[in-house]
N, C-alpha and C positions, 0 to 999 in steps of 0.2 A: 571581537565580533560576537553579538551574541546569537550562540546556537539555536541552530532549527528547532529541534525538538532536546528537551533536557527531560532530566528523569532524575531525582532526587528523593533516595530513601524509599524504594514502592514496597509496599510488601500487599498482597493480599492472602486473605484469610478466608477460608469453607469450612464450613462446617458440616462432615461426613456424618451422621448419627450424634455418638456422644464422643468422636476423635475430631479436631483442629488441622485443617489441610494448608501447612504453606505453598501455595502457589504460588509466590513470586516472595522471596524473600531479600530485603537490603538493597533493590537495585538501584546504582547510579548509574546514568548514562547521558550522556552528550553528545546527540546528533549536529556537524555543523554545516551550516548552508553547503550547497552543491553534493557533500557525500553523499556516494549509494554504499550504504552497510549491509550487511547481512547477519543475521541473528541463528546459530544453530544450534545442535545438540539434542539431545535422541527424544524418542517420543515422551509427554509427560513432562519433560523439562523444566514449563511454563514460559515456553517465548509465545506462544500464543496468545497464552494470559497476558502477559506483556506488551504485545501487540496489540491488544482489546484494550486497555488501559493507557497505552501512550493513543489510540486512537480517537478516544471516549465515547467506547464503545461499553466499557465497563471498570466503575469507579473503585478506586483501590482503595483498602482498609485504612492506610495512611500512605504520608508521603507525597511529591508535588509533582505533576506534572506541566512545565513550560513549554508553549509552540509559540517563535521566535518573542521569547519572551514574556507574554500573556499566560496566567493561570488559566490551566484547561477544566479543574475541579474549586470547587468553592465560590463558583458561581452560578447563575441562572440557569435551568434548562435552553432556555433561549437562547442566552447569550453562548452557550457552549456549544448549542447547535449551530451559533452565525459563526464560532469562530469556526469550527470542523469545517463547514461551507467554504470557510475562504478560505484555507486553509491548505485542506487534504482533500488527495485524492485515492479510491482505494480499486486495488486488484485485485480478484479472490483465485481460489482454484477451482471454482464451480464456479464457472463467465457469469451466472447469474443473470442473463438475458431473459428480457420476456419474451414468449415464442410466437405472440401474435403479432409483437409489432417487428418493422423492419430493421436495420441496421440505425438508419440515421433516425430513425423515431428511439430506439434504445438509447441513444445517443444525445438526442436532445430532450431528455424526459427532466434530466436533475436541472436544466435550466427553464421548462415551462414549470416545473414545480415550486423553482424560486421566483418564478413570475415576469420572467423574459418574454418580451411580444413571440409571438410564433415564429414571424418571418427572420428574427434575430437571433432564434433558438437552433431554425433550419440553417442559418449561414455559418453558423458557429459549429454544430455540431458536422456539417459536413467539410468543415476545417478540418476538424479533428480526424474524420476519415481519412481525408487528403493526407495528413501527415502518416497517419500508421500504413498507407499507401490499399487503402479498399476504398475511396472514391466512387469506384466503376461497380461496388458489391453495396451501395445504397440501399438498394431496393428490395435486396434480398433480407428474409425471416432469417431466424438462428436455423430452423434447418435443413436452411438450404445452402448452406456456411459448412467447411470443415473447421475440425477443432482447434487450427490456429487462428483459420481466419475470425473465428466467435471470439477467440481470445485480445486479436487484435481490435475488435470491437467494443469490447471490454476496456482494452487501454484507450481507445478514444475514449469512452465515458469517461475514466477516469483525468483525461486531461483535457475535458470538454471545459471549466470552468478556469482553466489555467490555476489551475494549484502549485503552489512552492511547491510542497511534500507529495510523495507518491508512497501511499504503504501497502504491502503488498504482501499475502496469505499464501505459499506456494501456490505461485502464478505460474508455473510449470508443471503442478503435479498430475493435471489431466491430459498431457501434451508428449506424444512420440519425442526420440532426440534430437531431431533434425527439428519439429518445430519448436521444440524448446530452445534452441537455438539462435532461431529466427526471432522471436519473441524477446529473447535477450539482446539481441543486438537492438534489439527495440529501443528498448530498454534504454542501454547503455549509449546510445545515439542523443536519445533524450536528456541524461546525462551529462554528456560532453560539451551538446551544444548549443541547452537551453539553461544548463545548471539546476536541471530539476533536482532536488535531493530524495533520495527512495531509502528505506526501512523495507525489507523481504527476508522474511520469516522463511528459511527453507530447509530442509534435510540433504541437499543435492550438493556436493564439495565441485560440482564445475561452475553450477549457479555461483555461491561462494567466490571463486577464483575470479570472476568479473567483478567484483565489488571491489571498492580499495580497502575496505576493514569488513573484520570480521569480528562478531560477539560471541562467545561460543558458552551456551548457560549448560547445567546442571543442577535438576533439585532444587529448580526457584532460586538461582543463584547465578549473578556470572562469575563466571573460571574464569576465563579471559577475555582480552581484546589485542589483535594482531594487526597489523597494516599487513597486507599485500597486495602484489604487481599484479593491477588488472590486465585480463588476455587479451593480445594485440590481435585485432578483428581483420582476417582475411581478406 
């Protein structure tokens, strides 16, 4: 089967003044269809960077990145942005809502942008409410929204366009425990029983404990990759 997302050889390189910053150094990895992974390890690490670069969000020094098989670098600007488009979808830990529009205008913004009639933009994006279950909070601006419900707003956008991949920036870091929680079952619902595959970048070892692997990097490098028993949802 070929993997979702592959990662072959990344290394990037900065340059500090007149010092060489490895920020991601040698990474292979292999995302495969349906897994949610999780990427951790202390700050600085560079799964972030990693995360930007398997995203194409930011092009590595060397090395390949594959999303289910198509190079993501060494071609067009276009072409890399049709592929991200159909592609991926992404979560951040700042919802990144705009404040003037409302739930399902934030929501159906990345499909009038890709040039979806309006009326096809509104039935699509208020799907996507319907599933993360704010249907009835449409109407509402981000702040008239608490912090989970803007987040689950968020994961609608992100699954407004039906993307394979879901990637994901501590998607919990702005979030109490309880709604961090809620979010992850989100999540992991999503998961189960559409086969979304997710990449989440996170420092939180409960976040971790629902995924089925775990990447655990250091110093631009991964140290490991573990399977673990994701948590049976109450």
């Amino acid at each position: 089967m070929t993997p979702a997302l592959q990662a072959q050889q990344l290394w990037k390189l900065y340059q500090a003044g007149e010092s060489t910053v490895e920020a991601v150094r040698g990474v292979d990895v292999n995302i495969e269809p349906g897994e949610m992974v999780a990427v951790m390890g202390p700050s600085g690490c560079g799964k972030t960077t990693l995360l930007n670069i398997l995203s194409g969000i930011d092009e590595p020094t060397s090395g390949m990145v594959l999303v289910n098989g198509q190079p993501l670098y060494g071609i067009s600007d276009d072409a890399r942005t049709d592929l991200r488009g159909e592609h991926f979808g992404f979560i951040f830990q700042d919802f990144n809502l705009l404040p003037v529009l409302s739930a399902v205008e934030n929501v159906e913004l990345p499909l009038l942008l890709n040039g979806r009639s309006p009326q096809a933009a509104r039935d699509q994006a208020m799907e996507a409410l319907e599933r993360v279950g704010l249907a009835d909070r449409s109407g509402h601006r981000p702040a008239e929204l608490s912090g989970g419900q803007q987040q689950r707003v968020a994961v609608a956008r992100a699954i407004v366009h039906r993307p394979s991949i879901i990637l994901c920036d501590e998607p919990t870091g702005n979030l109490d425990n309880t709604t961090s929680d809620d979010v992850m079952s989100l999540l992991s619902q999503m998961n189960q029983e559409q086969g979304t595959t997710f990449l989440i970048v996170t420092h939180d070892q409960s976040i971790a404990s629902r995924c089925q692997r775990t990447i655990t990097m250091n110093d631009g490098s991964v140290l490991a990759q573990s399977t673990v028993s994701p948590v049976e949802e109450e």
